[in-house]
MOPAC internal coordinates of N, CA, C and O (Angstrom, degrees):
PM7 1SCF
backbone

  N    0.0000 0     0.00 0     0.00 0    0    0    0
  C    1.4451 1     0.00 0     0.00 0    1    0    0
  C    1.5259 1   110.45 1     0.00 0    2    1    0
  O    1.2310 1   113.01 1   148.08 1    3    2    1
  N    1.6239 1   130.81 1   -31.92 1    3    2    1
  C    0.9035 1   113.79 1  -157.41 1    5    3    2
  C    1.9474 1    92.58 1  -107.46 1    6    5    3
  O    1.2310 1   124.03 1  -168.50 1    7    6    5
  N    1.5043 1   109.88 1    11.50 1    7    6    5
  C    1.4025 1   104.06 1   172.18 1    9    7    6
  C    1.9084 1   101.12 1   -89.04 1   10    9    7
  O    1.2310 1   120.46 1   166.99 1   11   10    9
  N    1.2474 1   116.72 1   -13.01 1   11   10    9
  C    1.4657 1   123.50 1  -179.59 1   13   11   10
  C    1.5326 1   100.56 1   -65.93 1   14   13   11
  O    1.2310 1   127.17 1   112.78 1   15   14   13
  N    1.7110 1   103.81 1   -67.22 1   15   14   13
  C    1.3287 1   103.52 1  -160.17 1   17   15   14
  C    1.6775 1   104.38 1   -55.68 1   18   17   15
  O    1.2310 1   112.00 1   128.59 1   19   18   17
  N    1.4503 1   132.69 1   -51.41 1   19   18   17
  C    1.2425 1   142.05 1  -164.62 1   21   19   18
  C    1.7672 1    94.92 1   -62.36 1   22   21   19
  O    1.2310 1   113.48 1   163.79 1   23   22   21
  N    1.0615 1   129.94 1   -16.21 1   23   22   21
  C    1.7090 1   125.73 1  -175.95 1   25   23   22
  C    1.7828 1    96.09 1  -103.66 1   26   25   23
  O    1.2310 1   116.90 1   162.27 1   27   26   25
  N    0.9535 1   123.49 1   -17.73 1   27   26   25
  C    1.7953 1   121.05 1  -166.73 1   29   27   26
  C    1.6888 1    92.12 1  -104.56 1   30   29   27
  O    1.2310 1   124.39 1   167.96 1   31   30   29
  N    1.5979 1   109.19 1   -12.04 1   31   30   29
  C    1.7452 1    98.10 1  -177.30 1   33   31   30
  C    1.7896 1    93.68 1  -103.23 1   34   33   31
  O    1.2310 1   121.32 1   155.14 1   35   34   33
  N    1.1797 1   115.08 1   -24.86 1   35   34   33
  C    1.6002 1    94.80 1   170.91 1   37   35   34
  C    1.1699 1    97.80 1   -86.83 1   38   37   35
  O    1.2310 1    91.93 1   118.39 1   39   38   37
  N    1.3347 1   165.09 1   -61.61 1   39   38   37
  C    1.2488 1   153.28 1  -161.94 1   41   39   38
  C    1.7243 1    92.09 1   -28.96 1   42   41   39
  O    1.2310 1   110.56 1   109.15 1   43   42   41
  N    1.3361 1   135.35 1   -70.85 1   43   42   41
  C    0.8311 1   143.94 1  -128.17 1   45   43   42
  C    1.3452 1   104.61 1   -83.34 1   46   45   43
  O    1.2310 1   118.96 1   160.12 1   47   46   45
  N    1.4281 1   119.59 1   -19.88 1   47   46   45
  C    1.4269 1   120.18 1  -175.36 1   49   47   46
  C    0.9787 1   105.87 1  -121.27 1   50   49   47
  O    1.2310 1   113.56 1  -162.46 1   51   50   49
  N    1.9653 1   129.79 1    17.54 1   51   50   49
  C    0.9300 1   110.50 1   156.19 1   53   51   50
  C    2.0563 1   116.53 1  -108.39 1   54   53   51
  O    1.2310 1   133.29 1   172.76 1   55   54   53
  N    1.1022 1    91.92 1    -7.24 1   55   54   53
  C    1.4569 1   121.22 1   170.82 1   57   55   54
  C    1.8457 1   113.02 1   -69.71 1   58   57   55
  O    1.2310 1   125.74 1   142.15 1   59   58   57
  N    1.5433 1   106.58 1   -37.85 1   59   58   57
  C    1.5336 1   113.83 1   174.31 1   61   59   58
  C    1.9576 1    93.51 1   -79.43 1   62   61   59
  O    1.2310 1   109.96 1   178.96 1   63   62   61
  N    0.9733 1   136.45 1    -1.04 1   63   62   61
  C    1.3212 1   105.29 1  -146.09 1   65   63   62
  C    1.7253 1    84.60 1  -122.47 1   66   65   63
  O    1.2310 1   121.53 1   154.85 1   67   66   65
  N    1.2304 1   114.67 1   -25.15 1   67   66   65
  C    1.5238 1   131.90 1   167.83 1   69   67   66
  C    1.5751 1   114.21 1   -58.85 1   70   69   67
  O    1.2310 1   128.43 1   133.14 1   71   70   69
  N    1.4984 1   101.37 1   -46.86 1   71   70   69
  C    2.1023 1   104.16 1   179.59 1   73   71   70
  C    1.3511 1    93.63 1   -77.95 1   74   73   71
  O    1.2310 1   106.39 1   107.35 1   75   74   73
  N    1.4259 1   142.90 1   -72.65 1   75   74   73
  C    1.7510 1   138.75 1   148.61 1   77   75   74
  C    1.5089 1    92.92 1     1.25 1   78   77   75
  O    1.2310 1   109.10 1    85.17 1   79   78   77
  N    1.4320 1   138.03 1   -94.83 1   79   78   77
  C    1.6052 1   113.56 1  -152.42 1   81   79   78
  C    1.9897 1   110.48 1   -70.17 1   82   81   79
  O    1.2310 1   123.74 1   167.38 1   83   82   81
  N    1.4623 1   110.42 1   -12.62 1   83   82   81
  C    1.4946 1    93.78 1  -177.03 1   85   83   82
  C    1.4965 1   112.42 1   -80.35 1   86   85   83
  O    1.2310 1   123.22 1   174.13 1   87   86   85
  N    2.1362 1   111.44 1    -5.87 1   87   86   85
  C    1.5328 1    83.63 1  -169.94 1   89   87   86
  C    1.4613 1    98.36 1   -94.88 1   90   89   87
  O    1.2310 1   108.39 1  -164.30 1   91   90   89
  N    1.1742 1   139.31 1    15.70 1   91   90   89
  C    1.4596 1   136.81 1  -159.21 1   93   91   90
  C    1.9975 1   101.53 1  -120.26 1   94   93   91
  O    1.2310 1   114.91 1   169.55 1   95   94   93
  N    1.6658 1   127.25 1   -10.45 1   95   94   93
  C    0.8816 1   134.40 1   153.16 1   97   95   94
  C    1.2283 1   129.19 1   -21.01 1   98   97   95
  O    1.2310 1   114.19 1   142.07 1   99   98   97
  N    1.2997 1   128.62 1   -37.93 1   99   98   97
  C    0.8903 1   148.41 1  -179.68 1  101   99   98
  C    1.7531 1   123.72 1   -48.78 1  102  101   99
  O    1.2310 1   117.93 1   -74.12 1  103  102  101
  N    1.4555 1   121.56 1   105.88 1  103  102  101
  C    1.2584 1   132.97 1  -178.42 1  105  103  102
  C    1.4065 1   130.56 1   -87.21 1  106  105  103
  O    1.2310 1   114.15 1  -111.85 1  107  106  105
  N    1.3706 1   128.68 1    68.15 1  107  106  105
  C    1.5431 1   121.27 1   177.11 1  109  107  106
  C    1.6455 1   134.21 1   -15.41 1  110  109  107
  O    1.2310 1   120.01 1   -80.72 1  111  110  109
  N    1.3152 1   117.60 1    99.28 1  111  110  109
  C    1.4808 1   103.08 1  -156.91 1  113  111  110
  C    1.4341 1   100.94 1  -138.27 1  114  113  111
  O    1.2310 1   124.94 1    11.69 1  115  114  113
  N    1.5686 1   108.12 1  -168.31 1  115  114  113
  C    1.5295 1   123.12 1  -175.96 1  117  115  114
  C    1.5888 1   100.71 1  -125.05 1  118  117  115
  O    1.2310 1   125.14 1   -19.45 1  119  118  117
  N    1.1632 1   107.73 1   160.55 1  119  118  117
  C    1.5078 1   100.41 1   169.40 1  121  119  118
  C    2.0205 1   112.78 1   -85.28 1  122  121  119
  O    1.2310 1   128.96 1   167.93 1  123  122  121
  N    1.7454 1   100.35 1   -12.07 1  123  122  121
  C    1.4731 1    83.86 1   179.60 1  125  123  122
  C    1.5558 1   108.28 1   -82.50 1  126  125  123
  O    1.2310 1   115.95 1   169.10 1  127  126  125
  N    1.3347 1   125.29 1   -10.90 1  127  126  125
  C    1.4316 1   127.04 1  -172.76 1  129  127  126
  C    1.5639 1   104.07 1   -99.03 1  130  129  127
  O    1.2310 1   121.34 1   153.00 1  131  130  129
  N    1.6286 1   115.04 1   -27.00 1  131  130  129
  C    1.5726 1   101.87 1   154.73 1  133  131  130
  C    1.8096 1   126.52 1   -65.81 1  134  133  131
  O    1.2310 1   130.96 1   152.40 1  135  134  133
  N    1.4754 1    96.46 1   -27.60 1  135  134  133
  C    1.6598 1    84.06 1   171.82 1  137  135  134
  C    1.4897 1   112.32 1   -84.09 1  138  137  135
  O    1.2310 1   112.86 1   154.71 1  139  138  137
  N    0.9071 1   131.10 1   -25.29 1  139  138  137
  C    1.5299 1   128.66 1  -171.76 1  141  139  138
  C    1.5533 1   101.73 1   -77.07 1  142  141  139
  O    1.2310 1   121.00 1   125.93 1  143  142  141
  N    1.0202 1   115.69 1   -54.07 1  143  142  141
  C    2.1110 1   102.79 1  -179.45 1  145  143  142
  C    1.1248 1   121.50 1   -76.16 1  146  145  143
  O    1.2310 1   121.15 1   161.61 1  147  146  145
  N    1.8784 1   115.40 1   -18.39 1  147  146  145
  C    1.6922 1   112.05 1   179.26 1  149  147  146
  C    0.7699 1   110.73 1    26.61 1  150  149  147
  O    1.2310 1   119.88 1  -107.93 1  151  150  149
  N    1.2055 1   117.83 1    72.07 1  151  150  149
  C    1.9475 1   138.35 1   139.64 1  153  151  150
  C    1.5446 1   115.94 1   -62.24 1  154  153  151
  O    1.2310 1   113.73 1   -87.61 1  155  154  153
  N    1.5117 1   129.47 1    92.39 1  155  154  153
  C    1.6511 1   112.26 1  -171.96 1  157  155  154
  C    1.8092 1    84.29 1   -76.42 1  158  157  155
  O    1.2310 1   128.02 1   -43.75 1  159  158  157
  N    1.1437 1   102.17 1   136.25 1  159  158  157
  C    1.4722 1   115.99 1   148.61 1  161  159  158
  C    1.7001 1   115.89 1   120.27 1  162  161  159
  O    1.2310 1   142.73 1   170.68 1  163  162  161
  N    1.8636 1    73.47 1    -9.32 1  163  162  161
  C    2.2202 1    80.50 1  -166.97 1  165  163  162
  C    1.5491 1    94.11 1   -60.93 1  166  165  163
  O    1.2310 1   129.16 1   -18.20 1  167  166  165
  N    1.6704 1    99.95 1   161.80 1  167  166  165
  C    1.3384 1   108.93 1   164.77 1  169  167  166
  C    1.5142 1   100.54 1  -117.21 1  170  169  167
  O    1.2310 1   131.39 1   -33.84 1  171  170  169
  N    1.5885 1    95.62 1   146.16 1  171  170  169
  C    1.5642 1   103.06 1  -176.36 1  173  171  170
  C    1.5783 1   108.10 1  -161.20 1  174  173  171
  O    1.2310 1   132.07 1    -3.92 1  175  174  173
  N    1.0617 1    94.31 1   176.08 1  175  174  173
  C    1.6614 1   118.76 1  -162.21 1  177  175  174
  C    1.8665 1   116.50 1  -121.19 1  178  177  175
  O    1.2310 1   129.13 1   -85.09 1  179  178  177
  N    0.8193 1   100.01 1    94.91 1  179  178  177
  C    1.3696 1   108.25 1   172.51 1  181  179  178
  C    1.3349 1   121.97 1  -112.50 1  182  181  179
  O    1.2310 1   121.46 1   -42.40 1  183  182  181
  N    2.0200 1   114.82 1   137.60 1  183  182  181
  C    1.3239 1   114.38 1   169.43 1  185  183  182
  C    1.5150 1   121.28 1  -113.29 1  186  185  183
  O    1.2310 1   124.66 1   -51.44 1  187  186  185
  N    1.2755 1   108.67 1   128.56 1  187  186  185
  C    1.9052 1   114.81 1  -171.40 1  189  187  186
  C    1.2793 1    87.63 1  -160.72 1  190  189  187
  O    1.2310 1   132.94 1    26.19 1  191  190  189
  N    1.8275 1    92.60 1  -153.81 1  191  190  189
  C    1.6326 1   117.63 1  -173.34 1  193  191  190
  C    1.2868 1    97.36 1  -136.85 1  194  193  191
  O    1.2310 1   117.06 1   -35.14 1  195  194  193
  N    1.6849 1   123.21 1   144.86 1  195  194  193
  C    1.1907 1   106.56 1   148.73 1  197  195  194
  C    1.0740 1   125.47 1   -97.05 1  198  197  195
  O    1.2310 1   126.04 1   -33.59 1  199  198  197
  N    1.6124 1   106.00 1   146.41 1  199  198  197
  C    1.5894 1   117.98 1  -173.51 1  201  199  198
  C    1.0715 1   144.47 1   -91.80 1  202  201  199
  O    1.2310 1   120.69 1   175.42 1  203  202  201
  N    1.3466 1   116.29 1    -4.58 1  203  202  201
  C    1.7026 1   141.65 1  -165.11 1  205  203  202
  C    1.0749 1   132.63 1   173.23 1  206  205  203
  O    1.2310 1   106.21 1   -16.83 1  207  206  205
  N    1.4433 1   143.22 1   163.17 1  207  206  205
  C    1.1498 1   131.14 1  -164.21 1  209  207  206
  C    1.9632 1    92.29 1  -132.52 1  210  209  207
  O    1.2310 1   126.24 1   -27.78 1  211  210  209
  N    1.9158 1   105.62 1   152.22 1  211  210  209
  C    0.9197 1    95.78 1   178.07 1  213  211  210
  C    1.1065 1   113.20 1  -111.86 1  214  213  211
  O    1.2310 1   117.48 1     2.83 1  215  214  213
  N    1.9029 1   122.39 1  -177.17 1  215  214  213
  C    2.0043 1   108.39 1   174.40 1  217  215  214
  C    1.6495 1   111.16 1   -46.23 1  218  217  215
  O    1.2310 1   126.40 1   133.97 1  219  218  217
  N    1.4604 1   105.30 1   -46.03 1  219  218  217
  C    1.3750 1   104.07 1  -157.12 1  221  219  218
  C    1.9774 1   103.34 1   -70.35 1  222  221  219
  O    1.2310 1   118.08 1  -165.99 1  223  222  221
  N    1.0624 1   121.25 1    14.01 1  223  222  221
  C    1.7792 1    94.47 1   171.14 1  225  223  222
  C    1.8568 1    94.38 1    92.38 1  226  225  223
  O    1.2310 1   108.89 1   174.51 1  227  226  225
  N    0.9285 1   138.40 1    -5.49 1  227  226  225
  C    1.4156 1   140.44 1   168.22 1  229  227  226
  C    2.0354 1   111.13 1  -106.56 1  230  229  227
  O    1.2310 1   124.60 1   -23.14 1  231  230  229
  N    1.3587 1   108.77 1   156.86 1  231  230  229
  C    1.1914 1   105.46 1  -174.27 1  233  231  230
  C    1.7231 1   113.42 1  -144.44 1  234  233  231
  O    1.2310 1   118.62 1    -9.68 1  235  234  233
  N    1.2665 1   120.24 1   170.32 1  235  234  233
  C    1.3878 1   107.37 1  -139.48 1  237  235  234
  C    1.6895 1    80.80 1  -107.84 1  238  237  235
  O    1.2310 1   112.48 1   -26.56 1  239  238  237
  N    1.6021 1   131.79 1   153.44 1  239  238  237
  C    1.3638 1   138.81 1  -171.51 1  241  239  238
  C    1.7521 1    90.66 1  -124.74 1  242  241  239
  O    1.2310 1   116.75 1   -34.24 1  243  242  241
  N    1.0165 1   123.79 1   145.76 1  243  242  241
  C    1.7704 1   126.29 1   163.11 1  245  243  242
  C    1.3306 1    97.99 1  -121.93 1  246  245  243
  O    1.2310 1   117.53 1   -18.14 1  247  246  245
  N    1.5638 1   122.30 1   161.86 1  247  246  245
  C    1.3117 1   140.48 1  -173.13 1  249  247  246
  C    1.5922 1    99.56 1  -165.48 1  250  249  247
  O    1.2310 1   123.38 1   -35.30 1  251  250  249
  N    1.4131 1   111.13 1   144.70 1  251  250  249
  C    1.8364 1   106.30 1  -176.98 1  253  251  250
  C    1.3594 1   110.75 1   -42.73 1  254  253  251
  O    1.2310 1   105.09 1  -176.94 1  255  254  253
  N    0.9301 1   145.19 1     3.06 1  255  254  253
  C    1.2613 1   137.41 1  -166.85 1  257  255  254
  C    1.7980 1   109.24 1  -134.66 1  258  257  255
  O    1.2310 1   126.54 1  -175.53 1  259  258  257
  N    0.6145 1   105.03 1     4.47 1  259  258  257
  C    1.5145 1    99.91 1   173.26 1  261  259  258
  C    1.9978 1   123.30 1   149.01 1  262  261  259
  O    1.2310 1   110.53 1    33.17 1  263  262  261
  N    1.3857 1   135.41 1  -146.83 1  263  262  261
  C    1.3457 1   120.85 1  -156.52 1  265  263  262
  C    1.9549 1    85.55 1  -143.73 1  266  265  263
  O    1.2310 1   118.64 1   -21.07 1  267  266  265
  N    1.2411 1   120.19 1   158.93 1  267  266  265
  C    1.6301 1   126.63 1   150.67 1  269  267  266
  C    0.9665 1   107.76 1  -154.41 1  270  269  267
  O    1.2310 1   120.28 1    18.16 1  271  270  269
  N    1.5959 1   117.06 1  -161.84 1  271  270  269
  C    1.6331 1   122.64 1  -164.48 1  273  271  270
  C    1.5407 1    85.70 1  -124.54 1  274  273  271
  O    1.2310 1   131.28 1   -27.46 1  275  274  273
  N    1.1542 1    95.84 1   152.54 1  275  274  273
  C    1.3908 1    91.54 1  -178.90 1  277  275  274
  C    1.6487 1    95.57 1  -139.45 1  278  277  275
  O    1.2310 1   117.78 1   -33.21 1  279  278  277
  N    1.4438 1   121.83 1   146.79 1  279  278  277
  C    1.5593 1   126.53 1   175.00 1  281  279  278
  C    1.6599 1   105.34 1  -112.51 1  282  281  279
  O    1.2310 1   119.77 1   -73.20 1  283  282  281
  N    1.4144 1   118.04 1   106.80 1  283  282  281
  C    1.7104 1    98.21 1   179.94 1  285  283  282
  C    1.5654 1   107.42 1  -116.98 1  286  285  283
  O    1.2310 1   123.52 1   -20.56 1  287  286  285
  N    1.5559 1   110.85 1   159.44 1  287  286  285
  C    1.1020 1   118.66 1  -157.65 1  289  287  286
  C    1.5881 1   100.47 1  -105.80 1  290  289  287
  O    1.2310 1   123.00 1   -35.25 1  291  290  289
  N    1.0389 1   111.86 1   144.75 1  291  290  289
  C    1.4998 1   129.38 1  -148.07 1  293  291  290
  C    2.3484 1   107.53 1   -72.12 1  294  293  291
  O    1.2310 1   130.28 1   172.93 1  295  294  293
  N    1.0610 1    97.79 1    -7.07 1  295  294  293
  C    1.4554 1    83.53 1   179.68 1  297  295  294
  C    2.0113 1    93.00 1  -121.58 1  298  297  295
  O    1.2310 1   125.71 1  -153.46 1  299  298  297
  N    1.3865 1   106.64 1    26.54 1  299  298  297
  C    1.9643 1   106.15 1  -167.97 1  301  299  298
  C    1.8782 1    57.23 1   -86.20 1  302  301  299
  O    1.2310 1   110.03 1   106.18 1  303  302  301
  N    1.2954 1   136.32 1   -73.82 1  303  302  301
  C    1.7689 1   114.14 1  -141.93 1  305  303  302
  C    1.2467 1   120.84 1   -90.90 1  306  305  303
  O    1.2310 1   120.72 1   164.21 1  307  306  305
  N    1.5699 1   116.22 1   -15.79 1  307  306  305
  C    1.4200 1   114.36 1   177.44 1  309  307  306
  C    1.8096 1   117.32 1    89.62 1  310  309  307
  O    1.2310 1   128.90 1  -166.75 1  311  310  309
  N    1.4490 1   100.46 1    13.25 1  311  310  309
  C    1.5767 1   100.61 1  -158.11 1  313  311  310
  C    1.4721 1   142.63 1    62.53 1  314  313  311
  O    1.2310 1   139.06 1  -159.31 1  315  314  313
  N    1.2673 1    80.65 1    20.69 1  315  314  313
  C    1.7597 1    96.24 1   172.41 1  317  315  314
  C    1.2111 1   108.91 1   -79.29 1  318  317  315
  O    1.2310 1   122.63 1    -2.21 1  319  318  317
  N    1.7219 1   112.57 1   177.79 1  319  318  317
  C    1.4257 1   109.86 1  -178.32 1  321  319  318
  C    1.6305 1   100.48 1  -102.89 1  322  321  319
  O    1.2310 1   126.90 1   -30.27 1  323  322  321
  N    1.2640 1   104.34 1   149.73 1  323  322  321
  C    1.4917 1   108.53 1  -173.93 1  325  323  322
  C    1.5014 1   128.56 1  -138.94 1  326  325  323
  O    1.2310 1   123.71 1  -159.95 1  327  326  325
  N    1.6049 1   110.48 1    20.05 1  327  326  325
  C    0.9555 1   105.18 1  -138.76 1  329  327  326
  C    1.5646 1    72.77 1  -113.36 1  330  329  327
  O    1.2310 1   119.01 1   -40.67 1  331  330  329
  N    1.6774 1   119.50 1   139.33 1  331  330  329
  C    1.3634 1   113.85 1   169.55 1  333  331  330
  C    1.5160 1   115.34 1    87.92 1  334  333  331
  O    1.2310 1   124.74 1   160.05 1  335  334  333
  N    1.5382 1   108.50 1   -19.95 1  335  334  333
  C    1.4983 1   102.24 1   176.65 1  337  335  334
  C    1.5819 1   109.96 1   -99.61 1  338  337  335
  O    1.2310 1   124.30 1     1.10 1  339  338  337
  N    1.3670 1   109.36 1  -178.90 1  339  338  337
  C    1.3247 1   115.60 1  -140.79 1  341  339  338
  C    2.1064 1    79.88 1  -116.20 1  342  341  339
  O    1.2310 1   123.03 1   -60.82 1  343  342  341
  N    1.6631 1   111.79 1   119.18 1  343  342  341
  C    0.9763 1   113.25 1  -149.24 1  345  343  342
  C    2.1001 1    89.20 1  -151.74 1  346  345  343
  O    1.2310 1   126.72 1   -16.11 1  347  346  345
  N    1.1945 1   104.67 1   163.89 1  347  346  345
  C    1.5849 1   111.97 1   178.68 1  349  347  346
  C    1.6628 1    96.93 1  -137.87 1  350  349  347
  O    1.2310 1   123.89 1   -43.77 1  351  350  349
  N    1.4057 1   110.14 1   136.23 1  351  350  349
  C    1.2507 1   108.23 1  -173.37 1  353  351  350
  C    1.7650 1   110.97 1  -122.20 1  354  353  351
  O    1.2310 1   126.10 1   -31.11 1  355  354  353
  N    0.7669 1   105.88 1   148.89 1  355  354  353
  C    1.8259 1   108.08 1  -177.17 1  357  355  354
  C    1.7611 1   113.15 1  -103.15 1  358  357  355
  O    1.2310 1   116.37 1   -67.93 1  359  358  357
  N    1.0835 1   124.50 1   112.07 1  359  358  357
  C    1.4635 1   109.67 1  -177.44 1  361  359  358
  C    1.2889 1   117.32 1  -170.08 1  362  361  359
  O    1.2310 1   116.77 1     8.44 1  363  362  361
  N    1.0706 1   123.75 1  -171.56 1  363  362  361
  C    1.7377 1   132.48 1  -158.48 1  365  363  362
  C    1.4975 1    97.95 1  -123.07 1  366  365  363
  O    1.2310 1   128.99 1   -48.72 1  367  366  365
  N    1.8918 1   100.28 1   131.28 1  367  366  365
  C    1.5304 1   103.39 1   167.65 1  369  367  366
  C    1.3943 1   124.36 1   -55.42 1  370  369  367
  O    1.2310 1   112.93 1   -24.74 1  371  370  369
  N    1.1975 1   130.96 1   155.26 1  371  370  369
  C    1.3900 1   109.28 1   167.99 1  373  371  370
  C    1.9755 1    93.94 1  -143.11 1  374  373  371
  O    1.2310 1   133.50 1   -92.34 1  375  374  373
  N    1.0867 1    91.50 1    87.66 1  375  374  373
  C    1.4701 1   102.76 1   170.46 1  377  375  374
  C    1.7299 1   129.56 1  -116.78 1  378  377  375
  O    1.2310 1   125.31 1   -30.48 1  379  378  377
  N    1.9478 1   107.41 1   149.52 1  379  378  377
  C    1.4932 1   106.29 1  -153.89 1  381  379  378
  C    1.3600 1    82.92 1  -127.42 1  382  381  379
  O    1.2310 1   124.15 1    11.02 1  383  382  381
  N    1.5476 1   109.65 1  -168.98 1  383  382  381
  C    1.8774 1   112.36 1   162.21 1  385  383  382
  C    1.2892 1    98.87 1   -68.77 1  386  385  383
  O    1.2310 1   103.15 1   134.34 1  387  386  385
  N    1.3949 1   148.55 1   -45.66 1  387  386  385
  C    1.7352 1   133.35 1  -166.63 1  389  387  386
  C    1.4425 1    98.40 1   -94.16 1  390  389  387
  O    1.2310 1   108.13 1   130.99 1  391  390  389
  N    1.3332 1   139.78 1   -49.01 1  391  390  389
  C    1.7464 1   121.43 1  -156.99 1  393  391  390
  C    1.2345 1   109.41 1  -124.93 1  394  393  391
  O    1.2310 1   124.19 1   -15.17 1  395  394  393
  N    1.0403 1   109.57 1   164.83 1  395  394  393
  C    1.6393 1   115.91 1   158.65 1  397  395  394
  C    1.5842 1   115.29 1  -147.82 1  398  397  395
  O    1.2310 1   125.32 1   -29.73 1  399  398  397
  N    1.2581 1   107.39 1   150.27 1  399  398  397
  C    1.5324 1   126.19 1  -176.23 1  401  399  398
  C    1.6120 1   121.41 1  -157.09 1  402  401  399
  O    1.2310 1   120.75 1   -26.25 1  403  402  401
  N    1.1952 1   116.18 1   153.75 1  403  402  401
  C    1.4294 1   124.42 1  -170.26 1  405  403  402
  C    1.9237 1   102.29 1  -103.85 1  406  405  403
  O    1.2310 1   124.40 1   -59.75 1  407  406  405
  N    1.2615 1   109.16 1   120.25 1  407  406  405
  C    1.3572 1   126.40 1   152.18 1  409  407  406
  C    1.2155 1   134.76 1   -63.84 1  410  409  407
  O    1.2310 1   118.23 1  -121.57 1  411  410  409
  N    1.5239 1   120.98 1    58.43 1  411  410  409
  C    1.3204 1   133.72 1  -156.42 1  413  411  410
  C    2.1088 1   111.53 1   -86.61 1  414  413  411
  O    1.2310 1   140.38 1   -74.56 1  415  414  413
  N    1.8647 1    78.06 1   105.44 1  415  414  413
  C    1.9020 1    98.91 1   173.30 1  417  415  414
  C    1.3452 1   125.25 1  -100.26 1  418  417  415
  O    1.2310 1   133.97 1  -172.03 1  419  418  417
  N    1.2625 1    90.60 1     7.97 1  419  418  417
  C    2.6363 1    86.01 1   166.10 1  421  419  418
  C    1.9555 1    75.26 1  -161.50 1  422  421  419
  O    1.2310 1   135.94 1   -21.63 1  423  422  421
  N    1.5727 1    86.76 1   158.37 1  423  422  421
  C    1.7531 1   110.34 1   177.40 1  425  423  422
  C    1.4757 1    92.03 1  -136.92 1  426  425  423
  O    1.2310 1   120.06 1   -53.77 1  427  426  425
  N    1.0738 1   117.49 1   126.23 1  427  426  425
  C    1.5912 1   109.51 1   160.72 1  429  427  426
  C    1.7704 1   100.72 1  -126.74 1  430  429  427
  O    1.2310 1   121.17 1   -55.28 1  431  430  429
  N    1.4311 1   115.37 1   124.72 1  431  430  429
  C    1.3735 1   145.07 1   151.68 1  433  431  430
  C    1.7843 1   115.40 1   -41.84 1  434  433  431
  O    1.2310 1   130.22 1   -71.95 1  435  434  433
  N    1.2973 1    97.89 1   108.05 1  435  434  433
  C    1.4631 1   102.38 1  -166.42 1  437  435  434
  C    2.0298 1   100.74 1   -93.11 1  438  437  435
  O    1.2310 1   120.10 1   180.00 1  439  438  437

């Protein structure tokens, strides 16, 4: 019994210490230095606006440095309006041999 409890108390602190390193992942970036290293998977942080929306259900983000596609997931804004305001987005590369785009999961309104 007491080899349970001593295996269910490290499980537990090594499981807290894993969500602890995924929320701090996070890489401060540009979109011209996200297209140039195409990292699929990095997580990063970018500040712009988004500017438009495209046919396909994705929408375009600007940052001083350049334009991407961006795909965002429906509870990162809450149904706010977002279009044009000045916003920082949190999200995952998602890059192939032809495209790349950011998987954007929190928006925070600057």
């Amino acid at each position: 019994m007491k080899k349970f409890g001593l295996i269910l108390l490290i499980m537990i602190f090594f499981s807290s210490a894993v969500v602890f390193a995924n929320a701090t992942d996070y890489i401060a970036s540009n979109i011209a230095a996200v297209k140039s290293q195409r990292i699929d998977g990095q997580s990063v942080v970018l500040e712009g606006q988004i500017i438009g929306c495209h046919d396909d259900g994705k929408m375009a983000f600007r940052d001083k440095t350049g334009d991407i596609s961006v795909e965002i997931s429906d509870d990162a804004y809450d149904g706010r309006d977002i279009m044009n305001v000045p916003v920082q987005i949190y999200g995952q590369v998602c890059a192939d041999f032809y495209t790349i785009k950011i998987y954007v999961v929190d928006i925070e309104f600057l």
